[in-house]
C-alpha positions as CSV (number, residue, x, y, z in Angstrom):
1,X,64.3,24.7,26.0
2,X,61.5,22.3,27.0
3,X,59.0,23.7,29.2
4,X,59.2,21.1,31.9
5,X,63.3,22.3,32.2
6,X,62.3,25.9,32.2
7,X,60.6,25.7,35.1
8,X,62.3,23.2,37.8
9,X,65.7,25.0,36.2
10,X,64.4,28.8,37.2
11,X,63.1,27.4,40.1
12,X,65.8,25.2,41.2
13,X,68.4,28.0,40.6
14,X,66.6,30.8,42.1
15,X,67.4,33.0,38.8
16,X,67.6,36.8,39.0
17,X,67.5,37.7,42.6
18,X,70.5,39.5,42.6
19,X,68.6,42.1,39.8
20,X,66.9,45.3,40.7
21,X,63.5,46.2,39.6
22,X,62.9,48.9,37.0
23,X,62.0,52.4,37.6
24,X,58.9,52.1,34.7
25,X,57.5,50.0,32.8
26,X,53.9,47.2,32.1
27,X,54.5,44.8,34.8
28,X,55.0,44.8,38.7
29,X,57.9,43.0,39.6
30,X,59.3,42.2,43.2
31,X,62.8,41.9,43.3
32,X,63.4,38.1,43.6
33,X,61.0,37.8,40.8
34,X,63.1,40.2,38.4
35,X,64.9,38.5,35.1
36,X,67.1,41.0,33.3
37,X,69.1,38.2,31.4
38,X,68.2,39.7,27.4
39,X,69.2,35.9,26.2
40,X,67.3,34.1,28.5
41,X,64.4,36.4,28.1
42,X,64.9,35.8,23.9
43,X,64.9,32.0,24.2
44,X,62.2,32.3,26.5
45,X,60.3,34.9,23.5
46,X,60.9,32.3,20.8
47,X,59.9,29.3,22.8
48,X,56.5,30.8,23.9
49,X,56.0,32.8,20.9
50,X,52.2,32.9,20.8
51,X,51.6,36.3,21.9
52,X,48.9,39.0,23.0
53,X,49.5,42.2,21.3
54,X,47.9,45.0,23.4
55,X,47.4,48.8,22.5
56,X,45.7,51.8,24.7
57,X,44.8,54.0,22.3
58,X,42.0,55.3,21.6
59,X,40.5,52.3,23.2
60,X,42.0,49.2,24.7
61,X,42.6,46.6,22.1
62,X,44.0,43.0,22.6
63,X,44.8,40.5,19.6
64,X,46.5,37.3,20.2
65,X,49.1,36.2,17.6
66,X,52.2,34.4,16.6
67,X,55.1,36.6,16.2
68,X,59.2,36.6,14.9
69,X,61.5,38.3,17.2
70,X,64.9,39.3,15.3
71,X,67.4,39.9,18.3
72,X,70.1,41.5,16.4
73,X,68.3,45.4,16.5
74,X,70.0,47.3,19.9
75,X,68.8,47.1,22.5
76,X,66.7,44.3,22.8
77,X,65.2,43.4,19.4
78,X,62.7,43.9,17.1
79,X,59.7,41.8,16.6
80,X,57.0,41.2,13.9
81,X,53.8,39.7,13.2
82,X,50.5,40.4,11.3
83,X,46.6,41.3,12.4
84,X,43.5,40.7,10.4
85,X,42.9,44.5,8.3
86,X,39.5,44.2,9.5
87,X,41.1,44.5,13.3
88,X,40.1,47.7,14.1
89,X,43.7,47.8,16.1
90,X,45.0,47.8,12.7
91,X,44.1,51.3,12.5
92,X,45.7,52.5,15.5
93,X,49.3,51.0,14.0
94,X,49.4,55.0,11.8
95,X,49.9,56.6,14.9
96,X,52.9,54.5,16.5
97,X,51.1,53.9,19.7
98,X,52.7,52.6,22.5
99,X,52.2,48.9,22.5
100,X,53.2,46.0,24.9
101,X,53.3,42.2,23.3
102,X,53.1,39.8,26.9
103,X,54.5,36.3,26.5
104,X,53.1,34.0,28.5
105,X,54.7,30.7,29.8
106,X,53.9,27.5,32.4
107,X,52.1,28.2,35.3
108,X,50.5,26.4,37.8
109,X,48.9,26.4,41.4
110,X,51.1,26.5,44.0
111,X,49.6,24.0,47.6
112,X,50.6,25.8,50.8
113,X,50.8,21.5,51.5
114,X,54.0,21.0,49.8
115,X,56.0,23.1,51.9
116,X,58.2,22.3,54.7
117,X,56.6,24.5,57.5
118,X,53.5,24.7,57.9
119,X,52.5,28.4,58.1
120,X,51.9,29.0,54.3
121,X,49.4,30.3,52.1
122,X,48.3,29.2,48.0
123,X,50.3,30.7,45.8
124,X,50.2,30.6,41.3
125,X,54.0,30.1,39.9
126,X,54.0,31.8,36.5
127,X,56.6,33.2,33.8
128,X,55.9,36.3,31.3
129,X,57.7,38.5,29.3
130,X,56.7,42.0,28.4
131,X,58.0,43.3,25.3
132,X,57.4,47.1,24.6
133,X,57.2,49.7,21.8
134,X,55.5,51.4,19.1
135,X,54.8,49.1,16.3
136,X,54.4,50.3,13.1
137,X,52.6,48.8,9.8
138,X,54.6,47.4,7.3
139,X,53.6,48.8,3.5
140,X,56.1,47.1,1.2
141,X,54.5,44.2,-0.1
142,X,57.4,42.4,-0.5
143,X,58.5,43.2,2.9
144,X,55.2,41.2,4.2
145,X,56.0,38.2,1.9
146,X,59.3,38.1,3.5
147,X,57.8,38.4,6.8
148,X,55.4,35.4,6.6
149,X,57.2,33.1,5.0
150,X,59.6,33.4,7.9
151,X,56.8,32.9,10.1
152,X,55.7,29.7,8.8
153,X,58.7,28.6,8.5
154,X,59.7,29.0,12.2
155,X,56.5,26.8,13.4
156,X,56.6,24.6,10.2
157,X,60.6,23.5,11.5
158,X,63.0,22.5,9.3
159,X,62.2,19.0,8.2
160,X,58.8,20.1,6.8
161,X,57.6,19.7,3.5
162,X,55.1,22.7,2.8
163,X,56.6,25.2,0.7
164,X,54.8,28.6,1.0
165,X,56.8,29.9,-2.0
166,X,55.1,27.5,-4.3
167,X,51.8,28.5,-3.6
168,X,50.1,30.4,-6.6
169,X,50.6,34.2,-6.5
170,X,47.3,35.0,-7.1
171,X,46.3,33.2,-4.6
172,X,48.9,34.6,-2.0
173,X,48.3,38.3,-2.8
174,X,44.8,37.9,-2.2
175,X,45.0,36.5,1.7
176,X,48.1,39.1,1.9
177,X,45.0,41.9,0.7
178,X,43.1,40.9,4.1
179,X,45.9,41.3,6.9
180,X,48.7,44.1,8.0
181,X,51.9,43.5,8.7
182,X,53.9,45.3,11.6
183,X,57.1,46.0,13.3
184,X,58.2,46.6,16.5
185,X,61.3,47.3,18.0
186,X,61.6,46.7,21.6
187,X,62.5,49.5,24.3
188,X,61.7,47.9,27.2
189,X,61.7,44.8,28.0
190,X,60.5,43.0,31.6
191,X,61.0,39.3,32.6
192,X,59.1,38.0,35.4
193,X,59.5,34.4,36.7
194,X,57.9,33.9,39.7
195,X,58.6,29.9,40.5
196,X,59.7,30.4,44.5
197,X,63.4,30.8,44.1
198,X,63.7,33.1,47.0
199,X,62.2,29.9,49.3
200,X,64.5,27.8,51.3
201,X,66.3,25.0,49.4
202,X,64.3,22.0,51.0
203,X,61.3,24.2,49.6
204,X,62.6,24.5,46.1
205,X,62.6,20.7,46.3
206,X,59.7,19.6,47.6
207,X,58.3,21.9,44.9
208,X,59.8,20.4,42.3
209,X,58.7,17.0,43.2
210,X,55.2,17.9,43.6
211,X,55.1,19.8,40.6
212,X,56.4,16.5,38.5
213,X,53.8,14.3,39.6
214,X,50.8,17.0,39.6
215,X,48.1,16.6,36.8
216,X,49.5,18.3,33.8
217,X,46.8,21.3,31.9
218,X,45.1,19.8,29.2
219,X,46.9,19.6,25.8
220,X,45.5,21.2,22.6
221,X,44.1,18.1,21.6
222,X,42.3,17.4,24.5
223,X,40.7,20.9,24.9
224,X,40.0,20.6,21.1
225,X,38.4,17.3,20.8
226,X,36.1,18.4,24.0
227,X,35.1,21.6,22.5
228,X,34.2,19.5,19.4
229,X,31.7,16.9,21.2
230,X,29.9,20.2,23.0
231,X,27.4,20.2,19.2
């Protein structure tokens, strides 16, 4: 699923308004925003899978990271990924605190000038996924091998050549030394997608065409090679 198509579909099809909001969790959700689809809200988790990883206790903490979401644990799946030991969140992974991992996806400013009627305010279009539960740190070494050879293989794809299992053991054990691995299966898990699917159709429309022929964010690159020429 191509960004570009998640966005004019949800927007287009005015996903989820038929969904109720849920009595608890990280994220305010109106109704016609609400996305309780667990496939859907999966695809959306392994498209976007650069994640923030934020704990409450004792302190807030925040680390951003890639992580692996295996859907097949009930109810909504389990996901992994690793911090830096160092992290002092690492710490806080002994206690099982309650954690929430926040996907983020396209977004994009929203001009009240692209509407059909004229009495309308800015708005920001955005999706997210909140993923929560109480990770814990994984201790078999083994276990952590496992884990980040699937992680590099899920961003390397399947036509790639680097082979993390050749790599000298040695060599691996020592960069395994300096991170913790963790788990998390989800309990709770909140979709929002606000795109203006509850507008009128001739809204949804004129959105859409406006939003193909804005100016895109910068790409990686770009943002990349500017930050470079700033020394």
């Amino acid at each position: 699923m191509h960004r570009r198509q998640l966005l004019f579909g949800l927007a287009a099809a005015g996903i989820g308004l038929e969904a109720q909001e849920p009595p608890s969790g990280s994220l305010y959700i109106p109704k016609p925003h609400l996305v309780e689809d667990r496939r859907f809200l999966h695809d959306f988790m392994d498209e976007f899978a650069f994640a923030d990883l934020v704990t409450a206790a004792p302190g807030i903490r925040i680390t951003h990271i890639p992580v692996l979401l295996d859907r097949r644990a009930p109810p909504y799946g389990t996901l992994y990924g690793h911090i830096a030991r160092h992290n002092p969140q690492s710490q806080t992974f002994e206690s099982r605190p309650p954690a929430v991992v926040v996907f983020h996806g396209p977004h994009s400013y929203i001009s009240p000038r692209w509407y059909n009627k004229p009495d309308a305010v800015p708005t920001w279009n955005f999706a997210v996924v909140h993923a929560s539960g109480r990770p814990q740190a994984i201790t078999d070494p083994d276990a952590l091998h496992s884990l980040l050879a699937k992680l590099i293989a899920k961003f390397e794809g399947p036509d790639s050549a680097y082979d993390f299992g050749k790599l000298p053991d040695s060599y691996v054990k020592g960069l395994m030394g300096g991170i913790i691995g963790f788990e998390m299966p989800i309990e709770l898990l909140e979709g929002k997608f606000k795109l203006g699917q509850e507008r009128s159709e001739a809204d949804k429309q004129a959105l859409l065409k406006n939003l193909e022929t804005s100016k895109p964010a910068r790409s990686i690159y770009e943002f990349t090679a500017a930050f470079y020429k700033r020394a």
